[in-house]
N, C-alpha and C positions, 0 to 999 in steps of 0.2 A: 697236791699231786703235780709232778712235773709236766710243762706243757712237750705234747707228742705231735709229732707232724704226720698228715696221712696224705695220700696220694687218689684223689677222685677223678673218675673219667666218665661223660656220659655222651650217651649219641643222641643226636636234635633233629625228632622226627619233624619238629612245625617247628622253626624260630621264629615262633610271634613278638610284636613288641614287649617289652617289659620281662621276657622268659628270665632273662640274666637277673633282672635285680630284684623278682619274686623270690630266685636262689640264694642270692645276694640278704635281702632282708631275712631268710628262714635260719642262716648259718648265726645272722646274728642275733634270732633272740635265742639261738640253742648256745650262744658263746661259744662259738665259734668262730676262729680269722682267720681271714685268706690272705695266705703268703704270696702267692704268683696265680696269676691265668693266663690263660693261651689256651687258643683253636690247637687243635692237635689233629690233623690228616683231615679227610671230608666230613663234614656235619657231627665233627668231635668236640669236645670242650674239656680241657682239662684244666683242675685245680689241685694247687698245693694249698694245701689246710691245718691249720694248726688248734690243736683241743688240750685240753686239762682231765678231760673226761672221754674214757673209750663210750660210756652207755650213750652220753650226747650225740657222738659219731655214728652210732648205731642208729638212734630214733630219728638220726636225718635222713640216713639211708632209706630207712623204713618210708621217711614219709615223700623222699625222692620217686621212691618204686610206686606211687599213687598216682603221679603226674604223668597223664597220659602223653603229653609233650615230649618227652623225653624216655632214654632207657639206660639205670646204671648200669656201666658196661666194669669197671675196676674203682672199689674203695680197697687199700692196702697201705701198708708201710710203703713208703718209698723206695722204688730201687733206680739204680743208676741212670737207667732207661728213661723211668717216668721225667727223670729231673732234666735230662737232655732234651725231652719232647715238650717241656715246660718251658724250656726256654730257646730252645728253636721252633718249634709248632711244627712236631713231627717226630712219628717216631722211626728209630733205626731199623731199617729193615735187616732182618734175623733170617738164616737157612732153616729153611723146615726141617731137612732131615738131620739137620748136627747145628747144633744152637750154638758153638760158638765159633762158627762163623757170622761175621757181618756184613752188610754188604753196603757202599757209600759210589755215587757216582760226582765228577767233578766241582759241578756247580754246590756240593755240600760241604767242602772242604772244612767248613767253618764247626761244623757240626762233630766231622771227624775229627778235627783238632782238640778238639772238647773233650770228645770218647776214648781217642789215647789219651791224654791228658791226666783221665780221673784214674784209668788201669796205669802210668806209669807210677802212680802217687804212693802203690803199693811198695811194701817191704820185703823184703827175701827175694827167691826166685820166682819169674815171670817170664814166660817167652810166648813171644809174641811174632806172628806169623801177617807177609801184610803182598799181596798178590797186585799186578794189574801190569800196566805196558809200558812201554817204555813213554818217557815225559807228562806221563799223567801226574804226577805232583807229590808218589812216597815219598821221596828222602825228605822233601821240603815242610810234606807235613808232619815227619815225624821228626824234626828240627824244632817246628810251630810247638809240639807237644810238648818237647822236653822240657821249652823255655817258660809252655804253661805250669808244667807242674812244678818249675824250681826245681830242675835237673840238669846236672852238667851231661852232655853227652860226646863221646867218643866215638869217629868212624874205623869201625878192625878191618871193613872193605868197604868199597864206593866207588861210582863211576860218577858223582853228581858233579865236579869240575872236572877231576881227572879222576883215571885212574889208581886207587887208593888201598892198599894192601901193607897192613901193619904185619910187623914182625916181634915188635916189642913195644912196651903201654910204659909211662914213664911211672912213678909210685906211686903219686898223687892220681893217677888214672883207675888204678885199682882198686876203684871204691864203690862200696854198695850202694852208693847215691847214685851213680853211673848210669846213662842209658848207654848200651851199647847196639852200636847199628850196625848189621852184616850182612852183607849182598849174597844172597846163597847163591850165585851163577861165581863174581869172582872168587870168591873162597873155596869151590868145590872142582873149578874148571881151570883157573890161571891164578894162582898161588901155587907159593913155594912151602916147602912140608915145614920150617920156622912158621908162617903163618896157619898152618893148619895146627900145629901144635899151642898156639897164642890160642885162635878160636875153643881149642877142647878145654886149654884151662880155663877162658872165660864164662865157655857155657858151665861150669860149675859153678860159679863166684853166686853167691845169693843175691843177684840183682836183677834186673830188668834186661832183657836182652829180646833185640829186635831184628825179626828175619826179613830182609826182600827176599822173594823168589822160594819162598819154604817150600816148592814142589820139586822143584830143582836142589835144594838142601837134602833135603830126608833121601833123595834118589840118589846120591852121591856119598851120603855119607851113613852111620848106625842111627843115625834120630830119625823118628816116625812125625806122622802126621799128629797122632796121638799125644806127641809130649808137648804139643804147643796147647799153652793154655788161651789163645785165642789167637781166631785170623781173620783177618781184613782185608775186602775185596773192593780197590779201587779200579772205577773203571769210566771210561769218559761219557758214556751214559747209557744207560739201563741195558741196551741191545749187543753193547762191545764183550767178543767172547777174549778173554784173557787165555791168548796160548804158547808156547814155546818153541813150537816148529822153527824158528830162523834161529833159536841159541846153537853155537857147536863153538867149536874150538878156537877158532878166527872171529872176527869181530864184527859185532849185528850192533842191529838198532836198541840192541837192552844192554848195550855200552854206554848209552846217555841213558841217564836216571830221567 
């Protein structure tokens, strides 16, 4: 049977000595190996684990759930989430009420470069919605991203040197390997209708395409909040409310990216 990788998280009511490598010795006489550990958030432990056998996974579980020390909190397949919190020691905080929203404040940069990174990697279409204020650090980390996933990326608008409004993408531009980057304040507010026309054929193109300001997009233009397959809330820490009050017509501070 092919080796399967699963994803274990537990919470550590008492970290006595020796907790770690009671768990440690029990994975290996079930044959089982651990891929990665890491602390994940307060008095969390997370392991990636790798088996040949789902029963063996199971009878560890089982005999995890006995050890009063402790409480499994997620044995699963791994998903995106677990593998970022495995190797940052944390997980991505998510919106309660619409899960794909995310939410990242500055000092996590490292983290969120990571999480665009794995969503740019996808095939076809993808848009992607990424909110916060002015100089807190999008355009740059969504540069970091492209360059993680081995993507070329293309600015259709941008205020990050200057001001940046395409009218037309060379051939070689118009490829589904492409991240495309679009400031929804300049494309919706100060572009010319050549560039509003580039943007509608782009948001067709089966690639990756990535919004600033998606609240200021959808209100300006026929796309909803709805068609973004995921948005991202940077902000400079935890308490900064991200809001639009100073955007209009003449020039604010969400003229510098």
């Amino acid at each position: 049977m092919a080796l399967k990788e699963w994803y274990l998280e537990y919470q550590i009511h008492k970290n006595r000595p020796g907790l770690l490598g009671d768990i440690s010795s029990l994975l290996g006489m079930l044959a089982i190996n651990i891929v990665t550990i890491n602390g994940v958030d307060n008095m969390r432990r997370g392991m990636l684990i790798r088996s040949s056998s789902d029963d063996q996974v199971a009878r560890f579980r089982a005999i995890l759930e006995t050890i009063e020390d402790i409480s499994v909190i997620k044995v699963r397949e791994p998903r995106l989430r677990d593998r970022l919190a495995i190797r940052h020691g944390r997980y991505i905080e998510r919106d309660a009420d619409d899960k794909k929203t995310f939410r990242f404040i500055r000092t996590e940069l490292g983290l969120l470069v990571d999480f665009m990174a794995e969503q740019f990697k996808r095939e076809g279409h993808f848009l992607v919605g990424i909110r916060g204020m002015p100089r807190v650090g999008k355009t740059e980390s969504i540069v970091a991203a492209s360059v993680c996933a081995n993507k070329r990326w293309s600015f259709i608008s941008s205020t990050l040197l200057r001001q940046t409004v395409r009218s037309q993408l060379a051939d070689d531009e118009m490829s589904e390997d492409h991240i495309f980057i679009i400031d929804g304040i300049v494309t919706t507010m100060r572009s010319t209708e050549k560039h509003r026309t580039l943007v509608s054929d782009i948001m067709r193109l089966p690639a990756v395409k990535v919004v600033e300001h998606p609240d200021i997009f959808v209100r300006e233009t026929e796309y909803e909040l709805e068609d973004f397959d995921c948005i991202i809330e940077l902000r400079n820490d935890e308490g900064e409310q991200i809001t639009y009050e100073v955007v209009e017509s003449g020039f604010s501070s969400f003229d510098i990216s």
